[in-house]
VOPAGU-2260 file (C-alpha; in pm, 1 decimal, decimal comma):
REM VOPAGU-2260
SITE   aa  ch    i         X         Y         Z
SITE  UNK   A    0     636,5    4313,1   -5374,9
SITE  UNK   A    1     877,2    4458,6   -5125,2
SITE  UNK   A    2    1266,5    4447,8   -5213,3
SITE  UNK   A    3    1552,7    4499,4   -5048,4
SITE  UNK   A    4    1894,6    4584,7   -5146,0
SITE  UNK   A    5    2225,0    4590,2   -4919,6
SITE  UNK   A    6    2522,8    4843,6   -5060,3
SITE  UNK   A    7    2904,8    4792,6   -4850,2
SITE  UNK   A    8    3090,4    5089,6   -4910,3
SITE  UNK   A    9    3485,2    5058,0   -4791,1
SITE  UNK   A   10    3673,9    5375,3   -4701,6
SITE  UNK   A   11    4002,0    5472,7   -4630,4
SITE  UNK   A   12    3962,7    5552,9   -4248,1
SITE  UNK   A   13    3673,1    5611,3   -4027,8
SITE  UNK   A   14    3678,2    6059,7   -4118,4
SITE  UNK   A   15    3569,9    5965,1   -4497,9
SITE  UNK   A   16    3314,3    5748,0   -4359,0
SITE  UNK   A   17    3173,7    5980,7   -4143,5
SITE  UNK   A   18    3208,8    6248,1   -4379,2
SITE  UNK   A   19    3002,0    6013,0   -4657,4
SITE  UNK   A   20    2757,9    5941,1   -4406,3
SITE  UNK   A   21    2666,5    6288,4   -4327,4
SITE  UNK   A   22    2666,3    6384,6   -4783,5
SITE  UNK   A   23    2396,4    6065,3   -4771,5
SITE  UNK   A   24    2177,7    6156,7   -4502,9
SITE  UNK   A   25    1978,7    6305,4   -4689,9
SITE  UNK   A   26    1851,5    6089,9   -4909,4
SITE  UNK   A   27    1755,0    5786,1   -4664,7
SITE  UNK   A   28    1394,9    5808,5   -4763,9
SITE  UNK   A   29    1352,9    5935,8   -5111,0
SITE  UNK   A   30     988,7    5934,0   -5221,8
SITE  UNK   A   31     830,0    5781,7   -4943,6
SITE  UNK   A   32     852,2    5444,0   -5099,8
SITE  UNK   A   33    1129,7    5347,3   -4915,6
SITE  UNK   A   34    1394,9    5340,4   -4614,0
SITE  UNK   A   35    1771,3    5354,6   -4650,0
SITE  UNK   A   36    1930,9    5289,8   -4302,0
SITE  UNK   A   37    2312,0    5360,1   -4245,9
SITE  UNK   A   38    2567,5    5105,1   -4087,3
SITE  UNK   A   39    2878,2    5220,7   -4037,8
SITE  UNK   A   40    3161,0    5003,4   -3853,0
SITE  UNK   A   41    3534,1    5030,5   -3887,3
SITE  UNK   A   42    3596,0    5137,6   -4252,5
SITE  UNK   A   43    3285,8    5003,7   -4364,8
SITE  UNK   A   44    2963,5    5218,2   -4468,3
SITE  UNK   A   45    2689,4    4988,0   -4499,8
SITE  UNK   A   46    2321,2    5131,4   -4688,4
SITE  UNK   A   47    2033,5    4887,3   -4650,0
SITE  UNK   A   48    1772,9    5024,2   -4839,4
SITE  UNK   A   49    1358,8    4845,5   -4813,2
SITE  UNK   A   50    1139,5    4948,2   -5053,7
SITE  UNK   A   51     745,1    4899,2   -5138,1
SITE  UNK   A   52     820,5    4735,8   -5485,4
SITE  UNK   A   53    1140,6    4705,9   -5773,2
SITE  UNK   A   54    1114,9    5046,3   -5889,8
SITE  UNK   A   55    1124,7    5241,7   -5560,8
SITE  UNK   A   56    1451,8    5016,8   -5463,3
SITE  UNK   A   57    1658,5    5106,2   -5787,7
SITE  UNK   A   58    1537,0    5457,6   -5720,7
SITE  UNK   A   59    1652,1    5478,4   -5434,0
SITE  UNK   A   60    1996,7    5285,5   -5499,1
SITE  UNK   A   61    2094,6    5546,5   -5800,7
SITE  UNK   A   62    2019,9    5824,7   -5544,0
SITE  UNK   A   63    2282,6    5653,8   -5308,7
SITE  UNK   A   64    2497,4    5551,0   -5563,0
SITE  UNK   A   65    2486,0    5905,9   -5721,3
SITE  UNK   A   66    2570,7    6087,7   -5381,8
SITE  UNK   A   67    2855,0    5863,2   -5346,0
SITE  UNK   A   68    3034,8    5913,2   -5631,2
SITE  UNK   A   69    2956,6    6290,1   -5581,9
SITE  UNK   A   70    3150,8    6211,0   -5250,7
SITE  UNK   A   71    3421,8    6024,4   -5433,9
SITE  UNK   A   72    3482,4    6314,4   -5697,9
SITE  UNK   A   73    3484,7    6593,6   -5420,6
SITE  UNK   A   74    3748,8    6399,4   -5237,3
SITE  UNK   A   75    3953,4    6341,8   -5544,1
SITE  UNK   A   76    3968,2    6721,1   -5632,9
SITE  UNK   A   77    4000,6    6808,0   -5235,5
SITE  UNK   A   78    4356,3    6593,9   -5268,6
SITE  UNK   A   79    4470,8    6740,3   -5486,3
SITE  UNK   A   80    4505,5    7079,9   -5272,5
SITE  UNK   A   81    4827,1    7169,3   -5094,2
SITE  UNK   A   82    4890,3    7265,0   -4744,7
SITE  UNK   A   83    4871,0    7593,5   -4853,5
SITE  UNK   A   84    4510,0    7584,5   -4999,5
SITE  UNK   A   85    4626,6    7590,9   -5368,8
SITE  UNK   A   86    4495,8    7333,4   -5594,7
SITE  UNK   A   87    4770,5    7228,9   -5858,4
SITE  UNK   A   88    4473,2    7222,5   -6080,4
SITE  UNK   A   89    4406,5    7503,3   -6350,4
SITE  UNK   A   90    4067,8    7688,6   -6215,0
SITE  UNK   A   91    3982,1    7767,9   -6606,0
SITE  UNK   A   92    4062,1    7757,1   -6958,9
SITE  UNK   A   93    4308,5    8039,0   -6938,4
SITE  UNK   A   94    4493,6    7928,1   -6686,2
SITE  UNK   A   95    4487,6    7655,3   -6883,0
SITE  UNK   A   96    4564,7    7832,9   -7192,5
SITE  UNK   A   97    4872,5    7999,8   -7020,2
SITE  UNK   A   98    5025,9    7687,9   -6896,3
SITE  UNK   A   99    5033,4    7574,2   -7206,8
SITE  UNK   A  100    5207,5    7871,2   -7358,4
SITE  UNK   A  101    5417,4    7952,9   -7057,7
SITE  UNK   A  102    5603,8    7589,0   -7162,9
């Protein structure tokens, strides 16, 4: 039975969109058993993804879904660099460590 399956992803401006577009490109056909296409217009990302039967679709949905909050968390951590190229975030548990003793 085929199935289909329509995700609407909403982005801060049209650069994250892009940039999420390009981290999902691979996985428009994963397995053969189906076909993600990519819709992008203003803000909006847009996945419509056909597959053969019910298992292929959710397959194919957590592989979108999975990229994208991949995406998300890589954009979280990339804000919260400075103009300098220095996170504020401890790179390890001794920096951690010494943070923690340094106050």
């Amino acid at each position: 039975m085929k199935s289909r399956c329509r995700i609407e992803v909403h982005f801060p401006d049209r650069e994250s969109l892009d940039a999420a577009a390009a981290a999902l490109s691979h996985e428009a056909d994963v397995g053969g058993r189906s076909t993600t296409k990519m819709i992008g217009k203003d803000k909006t990302l847009a996945l419509e993804i056909e597959a053969q039967d019910v298992v292929a679709l959710r397959a194919a949905a957590n592989a979108c879904l999975r990229a994208l909050q991949v995406f998300e968390n890589v954009d979280k951590v990339s804000q919260n660099f400075d103009r300098r190229g220095k996170s504020d975030l401890p790179r390890n548990d001794k920096e951690v460590q010494e943070d923690e003793e340094g106050k």
